[in-house]
FIDREN-265669 format. One record per atom (N, C-alpha, C, CB): x, y, z. Coordinates in steps of 0.05 Angstrom, whole numbers, plus 5000, padded with zeros to 4 digits. Glycine has a CB too. Example, Ala and Ser with C-alpha at 12.3 -4.5 7.8 and 13.67 -1.06 7.14 Angstrom:
526448865156524649105156526449345156522649115181525749555142527349795143525850015157528249885114
REM end
This chain:
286191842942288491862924287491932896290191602923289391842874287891892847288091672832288892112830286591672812286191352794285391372766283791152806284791242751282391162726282290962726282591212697280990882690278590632701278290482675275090762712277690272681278589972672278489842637276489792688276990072619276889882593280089882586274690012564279789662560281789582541281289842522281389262527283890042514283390072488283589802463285190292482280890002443280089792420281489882394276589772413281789772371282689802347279889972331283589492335279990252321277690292308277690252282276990512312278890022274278689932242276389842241280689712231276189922210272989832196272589552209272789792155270489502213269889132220268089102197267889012254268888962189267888862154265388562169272188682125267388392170265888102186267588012211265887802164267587762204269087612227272287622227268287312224273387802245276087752238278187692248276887892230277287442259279187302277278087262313282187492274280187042314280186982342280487112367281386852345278587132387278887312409281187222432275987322423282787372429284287292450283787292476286087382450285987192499284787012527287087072537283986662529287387342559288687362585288487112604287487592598291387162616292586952637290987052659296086962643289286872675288586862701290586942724287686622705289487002742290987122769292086892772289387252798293886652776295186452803293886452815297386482820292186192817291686102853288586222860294386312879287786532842284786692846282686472833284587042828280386412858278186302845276386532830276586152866275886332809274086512786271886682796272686322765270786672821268886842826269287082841267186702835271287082856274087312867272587602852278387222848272087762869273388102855276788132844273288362886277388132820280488272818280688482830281588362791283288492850284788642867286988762848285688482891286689102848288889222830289289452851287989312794291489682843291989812855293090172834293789622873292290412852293090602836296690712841290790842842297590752832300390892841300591182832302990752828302791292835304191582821306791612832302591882828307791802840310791822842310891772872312192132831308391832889307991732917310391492924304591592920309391332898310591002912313190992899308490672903315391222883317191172885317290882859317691162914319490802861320190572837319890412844322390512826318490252834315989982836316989792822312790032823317189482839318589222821316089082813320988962840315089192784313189012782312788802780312389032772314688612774314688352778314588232808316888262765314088342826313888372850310388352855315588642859309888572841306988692839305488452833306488942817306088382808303888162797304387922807303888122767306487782815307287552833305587592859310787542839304487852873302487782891299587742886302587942907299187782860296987772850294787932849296487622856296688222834295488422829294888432807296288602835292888462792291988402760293188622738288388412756291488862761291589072744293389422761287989102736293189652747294189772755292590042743296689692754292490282755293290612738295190662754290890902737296290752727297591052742297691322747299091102739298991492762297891762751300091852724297892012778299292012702301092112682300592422686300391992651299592562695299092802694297293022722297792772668297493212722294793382736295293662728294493362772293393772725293294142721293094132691296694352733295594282676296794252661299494252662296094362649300194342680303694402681304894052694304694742712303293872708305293772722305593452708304593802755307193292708306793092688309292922711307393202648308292702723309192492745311692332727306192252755313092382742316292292729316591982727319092412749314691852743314491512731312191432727315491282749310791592712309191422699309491212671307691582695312291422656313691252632314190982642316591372621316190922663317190742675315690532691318790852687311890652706310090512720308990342694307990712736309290442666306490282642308090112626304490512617311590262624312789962616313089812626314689912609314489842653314889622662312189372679317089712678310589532681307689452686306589192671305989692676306689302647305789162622307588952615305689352598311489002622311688822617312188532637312988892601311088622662311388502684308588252680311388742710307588332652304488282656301288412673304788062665303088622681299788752693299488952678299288862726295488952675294689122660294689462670292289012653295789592649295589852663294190172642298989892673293390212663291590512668293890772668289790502705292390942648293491222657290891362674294591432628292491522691290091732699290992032700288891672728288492302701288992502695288792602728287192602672289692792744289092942771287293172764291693042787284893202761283493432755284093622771280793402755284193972760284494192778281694342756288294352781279494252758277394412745277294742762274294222749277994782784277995062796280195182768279495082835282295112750284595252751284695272720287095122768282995062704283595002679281094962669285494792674280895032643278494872619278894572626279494932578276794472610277694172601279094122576275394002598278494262565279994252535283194262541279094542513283894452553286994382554288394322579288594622544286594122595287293952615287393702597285393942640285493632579285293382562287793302545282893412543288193592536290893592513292593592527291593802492293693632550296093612569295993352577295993792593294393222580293592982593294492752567289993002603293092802541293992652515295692642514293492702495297592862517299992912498302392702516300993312496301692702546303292562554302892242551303592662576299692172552299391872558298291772538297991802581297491922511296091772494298491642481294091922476301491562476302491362463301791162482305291392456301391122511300690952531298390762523299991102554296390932515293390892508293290732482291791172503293990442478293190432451292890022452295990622425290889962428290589702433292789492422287989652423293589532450295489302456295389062464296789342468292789052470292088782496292588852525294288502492294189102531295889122562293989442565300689152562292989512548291989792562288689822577292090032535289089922599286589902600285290222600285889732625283190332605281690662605282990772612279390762619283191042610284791302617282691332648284791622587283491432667281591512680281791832694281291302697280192002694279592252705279292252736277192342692281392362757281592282779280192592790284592172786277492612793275892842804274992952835273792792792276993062848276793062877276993372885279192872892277893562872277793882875274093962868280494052846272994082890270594232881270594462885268394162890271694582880272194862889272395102865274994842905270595062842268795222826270395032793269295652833269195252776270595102751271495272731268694902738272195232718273895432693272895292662277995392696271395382648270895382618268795102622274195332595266595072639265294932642261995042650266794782656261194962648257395042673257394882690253694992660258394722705257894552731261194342730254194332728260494212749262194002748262893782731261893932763259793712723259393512713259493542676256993432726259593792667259993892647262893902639258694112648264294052667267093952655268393642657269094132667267293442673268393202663267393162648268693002674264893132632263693062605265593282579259793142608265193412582268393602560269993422564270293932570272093362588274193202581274792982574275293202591272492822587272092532573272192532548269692412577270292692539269392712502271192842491266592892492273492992501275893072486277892752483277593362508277792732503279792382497277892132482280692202535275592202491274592012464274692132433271291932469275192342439276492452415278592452401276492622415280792502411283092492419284192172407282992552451282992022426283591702420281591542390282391522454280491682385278691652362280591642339276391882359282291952343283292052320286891922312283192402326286691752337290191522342288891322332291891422379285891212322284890942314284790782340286690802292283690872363283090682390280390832393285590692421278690692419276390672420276990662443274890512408276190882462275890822494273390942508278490932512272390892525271590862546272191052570272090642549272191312577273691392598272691372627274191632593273691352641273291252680273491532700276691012693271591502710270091762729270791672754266391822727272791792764273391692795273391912817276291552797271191872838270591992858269591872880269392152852269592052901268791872922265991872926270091942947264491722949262391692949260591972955262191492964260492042967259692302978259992542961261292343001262892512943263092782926261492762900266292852918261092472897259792482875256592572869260092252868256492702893253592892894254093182886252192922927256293252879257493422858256593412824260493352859255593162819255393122801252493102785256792982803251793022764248892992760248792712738247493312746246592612726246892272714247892402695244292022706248092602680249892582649252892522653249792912630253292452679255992352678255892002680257692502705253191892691252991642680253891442654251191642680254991662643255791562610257791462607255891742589260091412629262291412639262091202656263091642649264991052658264690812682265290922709266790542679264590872728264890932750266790742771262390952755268490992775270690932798270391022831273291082788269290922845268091082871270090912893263891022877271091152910273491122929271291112953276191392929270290892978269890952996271790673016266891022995272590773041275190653064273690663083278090833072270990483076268790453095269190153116265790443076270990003114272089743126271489573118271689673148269389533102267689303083269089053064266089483061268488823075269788653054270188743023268188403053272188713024272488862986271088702971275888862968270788352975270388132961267688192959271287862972265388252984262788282990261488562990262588173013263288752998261688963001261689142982262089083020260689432981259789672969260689872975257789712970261790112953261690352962260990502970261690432958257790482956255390642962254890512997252490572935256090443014254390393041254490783051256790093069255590893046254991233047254391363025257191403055252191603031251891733013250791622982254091833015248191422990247691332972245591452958247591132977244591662965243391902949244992072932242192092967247292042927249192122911249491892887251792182928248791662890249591522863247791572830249291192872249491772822249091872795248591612765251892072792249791472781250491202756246590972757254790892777245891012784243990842790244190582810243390762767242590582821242190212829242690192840242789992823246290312860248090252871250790112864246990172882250190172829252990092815255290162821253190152794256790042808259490142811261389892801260090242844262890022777265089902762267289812778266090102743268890082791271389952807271490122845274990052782271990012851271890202887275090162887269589992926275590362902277990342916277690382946279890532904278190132958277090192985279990193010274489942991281890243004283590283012285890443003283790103016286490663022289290823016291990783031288691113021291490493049293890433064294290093057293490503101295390013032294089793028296989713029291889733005298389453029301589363034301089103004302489173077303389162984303288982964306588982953300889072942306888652957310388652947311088792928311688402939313788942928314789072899314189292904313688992872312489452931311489722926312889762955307789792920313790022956314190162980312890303004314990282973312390263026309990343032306690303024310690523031305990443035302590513025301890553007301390683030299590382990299190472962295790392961301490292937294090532944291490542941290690282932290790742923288490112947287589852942284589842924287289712971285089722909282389862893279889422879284790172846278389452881276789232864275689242840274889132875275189062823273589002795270388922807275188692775268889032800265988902809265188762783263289142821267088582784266088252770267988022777266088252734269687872757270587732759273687702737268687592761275087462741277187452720276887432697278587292722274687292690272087222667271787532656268587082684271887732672270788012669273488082650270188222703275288052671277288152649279088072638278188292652278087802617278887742602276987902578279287482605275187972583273588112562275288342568270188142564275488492585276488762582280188662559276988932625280588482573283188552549282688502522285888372553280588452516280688332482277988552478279987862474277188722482275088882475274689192498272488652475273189332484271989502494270989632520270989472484270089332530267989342543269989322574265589102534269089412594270189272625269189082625269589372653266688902624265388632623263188652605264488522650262488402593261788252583258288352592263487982590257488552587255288582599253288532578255088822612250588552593248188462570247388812569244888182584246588842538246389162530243689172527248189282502242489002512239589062507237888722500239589312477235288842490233588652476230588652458233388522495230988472450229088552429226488262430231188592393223588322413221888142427221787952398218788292441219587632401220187522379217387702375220687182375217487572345214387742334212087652345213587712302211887422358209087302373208587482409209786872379211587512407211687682435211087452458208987942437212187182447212986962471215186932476212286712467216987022468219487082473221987212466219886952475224387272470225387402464229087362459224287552478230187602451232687522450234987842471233187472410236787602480237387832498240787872482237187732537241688142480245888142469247288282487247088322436248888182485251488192505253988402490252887832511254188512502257788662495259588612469260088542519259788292481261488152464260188082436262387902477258088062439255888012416255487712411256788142387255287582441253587422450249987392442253987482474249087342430245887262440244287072448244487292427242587022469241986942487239586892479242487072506237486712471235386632460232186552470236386462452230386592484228586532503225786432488228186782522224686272496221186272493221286182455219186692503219986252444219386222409221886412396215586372397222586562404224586682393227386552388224786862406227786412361230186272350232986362352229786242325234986182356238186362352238886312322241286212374239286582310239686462283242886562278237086572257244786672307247286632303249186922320247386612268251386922327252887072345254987182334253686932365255487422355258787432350260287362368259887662346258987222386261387122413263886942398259586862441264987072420267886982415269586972388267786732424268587252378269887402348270687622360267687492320272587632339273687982344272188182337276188072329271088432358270988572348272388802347269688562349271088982341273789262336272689472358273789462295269889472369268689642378265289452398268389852351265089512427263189342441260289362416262589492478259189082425255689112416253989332434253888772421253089502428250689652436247789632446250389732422247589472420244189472411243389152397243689742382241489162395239788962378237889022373239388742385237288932355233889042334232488852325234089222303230988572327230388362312228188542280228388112337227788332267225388342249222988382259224988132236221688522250218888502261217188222256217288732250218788202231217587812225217287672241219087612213220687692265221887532274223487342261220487462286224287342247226687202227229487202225226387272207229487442244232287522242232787752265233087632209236087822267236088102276238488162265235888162307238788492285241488532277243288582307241488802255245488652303246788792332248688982321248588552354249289192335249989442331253389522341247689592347254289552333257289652353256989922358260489642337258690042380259890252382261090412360261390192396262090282346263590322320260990462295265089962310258590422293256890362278256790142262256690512268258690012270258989692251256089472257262489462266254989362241252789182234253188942233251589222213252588742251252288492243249388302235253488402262248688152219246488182203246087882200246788362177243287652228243387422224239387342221245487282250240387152204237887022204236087192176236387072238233187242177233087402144234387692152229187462127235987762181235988102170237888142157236088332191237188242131239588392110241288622115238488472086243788532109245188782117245189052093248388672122244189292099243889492081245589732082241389562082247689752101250089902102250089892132250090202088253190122141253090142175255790352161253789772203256590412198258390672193260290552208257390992203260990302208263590142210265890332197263289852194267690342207270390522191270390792184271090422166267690922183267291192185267891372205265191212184268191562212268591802230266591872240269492022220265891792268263691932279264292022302261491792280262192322301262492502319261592412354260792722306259992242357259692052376259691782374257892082386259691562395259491292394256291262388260591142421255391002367252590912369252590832398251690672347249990882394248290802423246290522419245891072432245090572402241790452397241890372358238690812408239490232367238890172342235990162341240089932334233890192315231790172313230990042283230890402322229589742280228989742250225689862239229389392241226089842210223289902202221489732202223089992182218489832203216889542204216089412182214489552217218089432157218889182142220089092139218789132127221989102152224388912165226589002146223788522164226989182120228489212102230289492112226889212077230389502132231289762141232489802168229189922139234090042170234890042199235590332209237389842204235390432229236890712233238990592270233491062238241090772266243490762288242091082297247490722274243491052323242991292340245791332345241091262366246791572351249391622363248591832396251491822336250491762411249991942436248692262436252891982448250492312410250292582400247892632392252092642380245992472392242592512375243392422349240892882372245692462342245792422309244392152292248892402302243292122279241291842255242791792232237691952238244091622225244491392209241991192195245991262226241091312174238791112162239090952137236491272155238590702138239790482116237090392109241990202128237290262077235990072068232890292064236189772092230490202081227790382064228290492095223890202048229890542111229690762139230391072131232190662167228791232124227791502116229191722146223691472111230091812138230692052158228992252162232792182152228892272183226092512196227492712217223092312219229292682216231392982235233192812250229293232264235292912272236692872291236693092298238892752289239093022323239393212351243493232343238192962393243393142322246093172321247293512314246992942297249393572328250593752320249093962336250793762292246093922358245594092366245594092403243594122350245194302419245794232448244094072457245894442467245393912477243393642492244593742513243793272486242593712540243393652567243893492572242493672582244493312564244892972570245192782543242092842586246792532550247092462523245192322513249192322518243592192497241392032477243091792490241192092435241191612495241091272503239891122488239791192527238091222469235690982460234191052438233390922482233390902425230991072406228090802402232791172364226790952386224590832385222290882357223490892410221590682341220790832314217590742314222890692282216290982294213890972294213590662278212591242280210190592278210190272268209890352237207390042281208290652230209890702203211990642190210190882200214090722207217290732195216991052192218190532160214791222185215791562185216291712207213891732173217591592231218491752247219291612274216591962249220291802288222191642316221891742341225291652315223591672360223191772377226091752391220991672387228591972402230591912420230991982442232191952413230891962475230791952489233791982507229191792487233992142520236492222529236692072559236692552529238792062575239692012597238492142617241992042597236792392613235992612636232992582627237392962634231692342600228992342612228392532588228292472647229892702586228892902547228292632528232893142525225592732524224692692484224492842462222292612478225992692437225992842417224692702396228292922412222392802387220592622364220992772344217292582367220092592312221492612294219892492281223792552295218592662257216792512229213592542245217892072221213192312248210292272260210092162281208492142247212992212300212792162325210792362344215392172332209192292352207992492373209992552393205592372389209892792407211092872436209092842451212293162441209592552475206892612497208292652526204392322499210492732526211892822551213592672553210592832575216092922580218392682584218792742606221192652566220992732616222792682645224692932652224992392644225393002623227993262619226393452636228893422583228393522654228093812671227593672706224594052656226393412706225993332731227393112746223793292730227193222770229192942789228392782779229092872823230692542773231192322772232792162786231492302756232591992805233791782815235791572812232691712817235091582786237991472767237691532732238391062771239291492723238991632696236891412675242591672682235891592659234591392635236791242623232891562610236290952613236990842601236190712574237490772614233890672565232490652548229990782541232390482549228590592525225590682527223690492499225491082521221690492505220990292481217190522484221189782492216790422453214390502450212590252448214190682427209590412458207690172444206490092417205690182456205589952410205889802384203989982367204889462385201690162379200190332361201990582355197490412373203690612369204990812364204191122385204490832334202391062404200791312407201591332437197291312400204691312444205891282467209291112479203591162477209391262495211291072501211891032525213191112489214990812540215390862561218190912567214390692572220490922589222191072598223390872611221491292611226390782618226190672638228890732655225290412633228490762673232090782695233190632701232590862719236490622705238190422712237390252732240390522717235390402749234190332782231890172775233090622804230690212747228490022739225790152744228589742755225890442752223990652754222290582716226091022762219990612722219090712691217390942692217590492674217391052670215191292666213291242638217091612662211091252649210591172616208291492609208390752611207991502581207091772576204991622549210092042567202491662555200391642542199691332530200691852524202391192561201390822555200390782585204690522547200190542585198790392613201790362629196790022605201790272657203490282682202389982686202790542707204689862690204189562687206089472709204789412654207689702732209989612755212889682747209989252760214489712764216889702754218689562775217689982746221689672780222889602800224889812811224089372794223189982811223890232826223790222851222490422820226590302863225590232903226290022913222290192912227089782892227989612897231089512889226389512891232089332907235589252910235489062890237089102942237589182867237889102840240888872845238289422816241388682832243588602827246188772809242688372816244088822801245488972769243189212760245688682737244789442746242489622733240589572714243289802724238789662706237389592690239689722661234189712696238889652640240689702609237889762583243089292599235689702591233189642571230989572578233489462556229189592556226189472558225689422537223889622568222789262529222089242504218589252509223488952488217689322500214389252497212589092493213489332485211088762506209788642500208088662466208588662521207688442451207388552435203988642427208888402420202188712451199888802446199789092467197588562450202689112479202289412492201289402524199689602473200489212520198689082552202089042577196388592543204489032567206489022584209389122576206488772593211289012588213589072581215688822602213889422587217688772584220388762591222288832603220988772581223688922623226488982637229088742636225789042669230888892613232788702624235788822638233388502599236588662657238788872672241788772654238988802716243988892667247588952649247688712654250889162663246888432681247588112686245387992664247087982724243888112655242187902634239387842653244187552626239287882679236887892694234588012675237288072721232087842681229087932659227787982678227187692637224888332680223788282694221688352685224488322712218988172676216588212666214588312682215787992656212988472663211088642674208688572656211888952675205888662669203288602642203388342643203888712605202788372617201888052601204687942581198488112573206988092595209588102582209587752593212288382595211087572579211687392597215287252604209487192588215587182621217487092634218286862615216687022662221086862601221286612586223886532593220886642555226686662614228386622614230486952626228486482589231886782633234787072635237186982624235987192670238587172620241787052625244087212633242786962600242987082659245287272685247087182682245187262718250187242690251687172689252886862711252387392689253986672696254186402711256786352727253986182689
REM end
């Protein structure tokens, strides 16, 4: 059938500090907290829907379809998101791709024009999602995967410029998504497989798992049923899961994020332990490395990204989406691009090694440099095959390093180039990368926990192996002799002389 996919739009107001209390969605009736949420897609298929019907069986969530082509625009979708919303279930717009027939550009604006008053932070909205099932060539694109990346980035555009912050949802099936390549990893993933599998227990990927572009065997939401029976609906309607919990989305309604995931981490200065952040802007504290303070359970305007401690170890920072800065323990805050206009979402963060400084990364390659962080180029404004995930700074402070999703490096100042990944199979997409402490190298690492390292030592990874969760990061022992992995559940997995001080998976 067709669908999208699960964030909350966010408010893109400046985030100055703390501004207020996070609000707390109503639980399903009767669902134990550790449950997959059971939601479902509609369109005009199902005819007029009693949603109070819907959510009394204990359906959480919903998309709908609002559009496909450019010409055709589903005559209840107005009627599926009010009354949806006000039935209490959360609801989705989605787009019907015809990439054989149209650009993305004005499939996106056909697609806005109808659902972006839909799209906005209300507490009740969740991602727009791109419903991608035509392969049958493309129009104003170079592959497939080029034109969902155009249309995504037109609605994160799009929704940027209404003051919301989204997230857009890539929904395909298992098998087709070998259509695709990891620069569409940047995107949550919606994968349709009606393989018989406990929804509660099983996986999409049980086919065609040489097709998973995202890594690991992830996957955000499945829809594993197209004959599914739910009160209030007529007939047959698409049965779809959350791969988390209710816990999951209560974060999705009060933020950014689909869950509450762990994004990165950073080491203490002794390199006995470390600190791990979460979405919400949670941090998670291990070994000698102190908590010197959070944003859990604050509002924010836009998910955490990144974290950067001191090199002291005294402090850190954490990063939004937004470019907004939060700044605990000695790290001083020296500006951020909170409330600014940017041409992509931050990704990453990197400080200087006198702790008085900081640079933001954006998807786009683009650098943001505060305080004594000196600019030495970006990738902004110029072509990438893939979007930037990560960066990494010389122990000078005169130069960097950013690292794309396909394994490309781009050095900067007195970064050396000692090789990358861009141009070659990969297994699952890069997700980070950290350098070693002399500076005269670095390493790589994949959602799958693959590493590559280029002019450092090979200390293992977890490549090849059945992940809980994808990998999100690494960090570098602090004599170079190892490294860090931490996965999206907070899972740690040490390598070298890195050492083991803790995780924080989800409880």
């Amino acid at each position: 059938m067709k669908k999208s996919i699960l964030n909350i739009a966010v408010s893109a107001l400046q985030r100055v500090a703390i501004s207020g209390a996070v609000l707390a969605l109503a639980f399903v009736p009767g669902r134990a907290l550790a449950q997959r949420p059971v939601g479902v897609d509609v369109s005009s298929y199902q005819g007029s829907i009693n949603w109070t019907s819907v959510r009394n069986s204990g359906i959480t969530y919903a998309w709908a379809k609002a559009t496909e082509g450019v010409t055709v625009n589903d005559g209840y979708f107005v009627g599926n998101e009010n009354n949806g919303k006000a039935a209490g279930v959360y609801m989705g717009a989605y787009h019907f791709a015809r990439p054989n027939l149209n650009s993305p550009a004005a499939e996106a604006s056909h697609f806005w024009g109808v659902a972006g008053p839909y799209i906005k932070a209300d507490g009740k909205s969740f991602m727009p999602m791109l419903d991608f099932e035509v392969f049958s060539g493309v129009v104003g694109a170079s592959s497939y995967s080029d034109w969902a990346n155009q249309w995504c980035n037109a609605i994160v555009s799009d929704a940027s410029a209404a003051g919301t912050v989204v997230k857009p949802v890539l929904y395909t099936s298992a098998c087709s998504a070998c259509n695709f390549n990891s620069s569409v990893a940047q995107w949550i993933s919606w994968i349709a497989d009606y393989n018989g599998q406990n929804p509660q227990t099983g996986t999409p990927w049980s086919v065609c798992g040489s097709c998973d572009v995202w890594g690991g065997g992830s996957w955000s939401l499945w829809q594993f049923s197209s004959s599914g029976s739910v009160s209030g609906i007529a007939g047959n309607v698409d049965m779809d899961v959350f791969n988390g919990n209710d816990a999951g989305l209560v974060v999705v309604g009060t933020g950014p994020t689909y869950l509450t995931n762990r994004v990165g981490m950073a080491r203490s200065a002794s390199g006995a332990g470390y600190w791990i952040a979460a979405s919400d802007g949670g941090v998670f504290s291990f070994g000698d490395a102190h908590f010197y303070g959070s944003m859990g359970g604050q509002h924010l305007n836009a998910a955490v990204v990144g974290i950067a401690a001191r090199p002291q170890g005294d402090g850190y920072w954490l990063v939004g989406a937004d470019g907004g800065i939060f700044s605990f323990g000695n790290a001083g805050f020296h500006g951020s691009m909170g409330g600014q206009h940017l041409n992509a979402p931050v990704v990453g963060m990197s400080a200087t090694p006198s702790g008085n400084g900081y640079w933001l990364v954006g998807s786009d390659g683009g650098i943001f440099g505060f305080g004594d962080a000196g600019f030495h180029g970006s990738m902004g404004g110029q072509h990438l095959n893939a979007p930037v995930v990560g960066m990494s700074a010389t122990p000078s402070g005169n130069g960097y390093w950013l690292v794309g999703s396909d394994g490309g490096i781009f050095a900067f100042g007195d970064a050396g180039f000692h090789g990358s990944m861009g141009g070659q199979h990969l297994n699952a997409p890069v997700v980070g990368m950290a350098s070693n402490p002399a500076g005269t190298g670095y390493w790589l690492v994949g959602a799958d926990g693959g590493i590559f390292g280029f002019n450092v030592g090979y200390y293992g990874s977890e490549g090849g192996q059945r992940l809980a969760a994808p990998i999100v990061g690494m960090s570098s022992s602090v004599d170079g002799s190892g490294y860090w992995l931490v996965g999206k559940d907070g899972g740690i997995f040490s390598f070298g002389d890195a050492p083991f001080e803790g995780s924080a998976v989800f409880h």
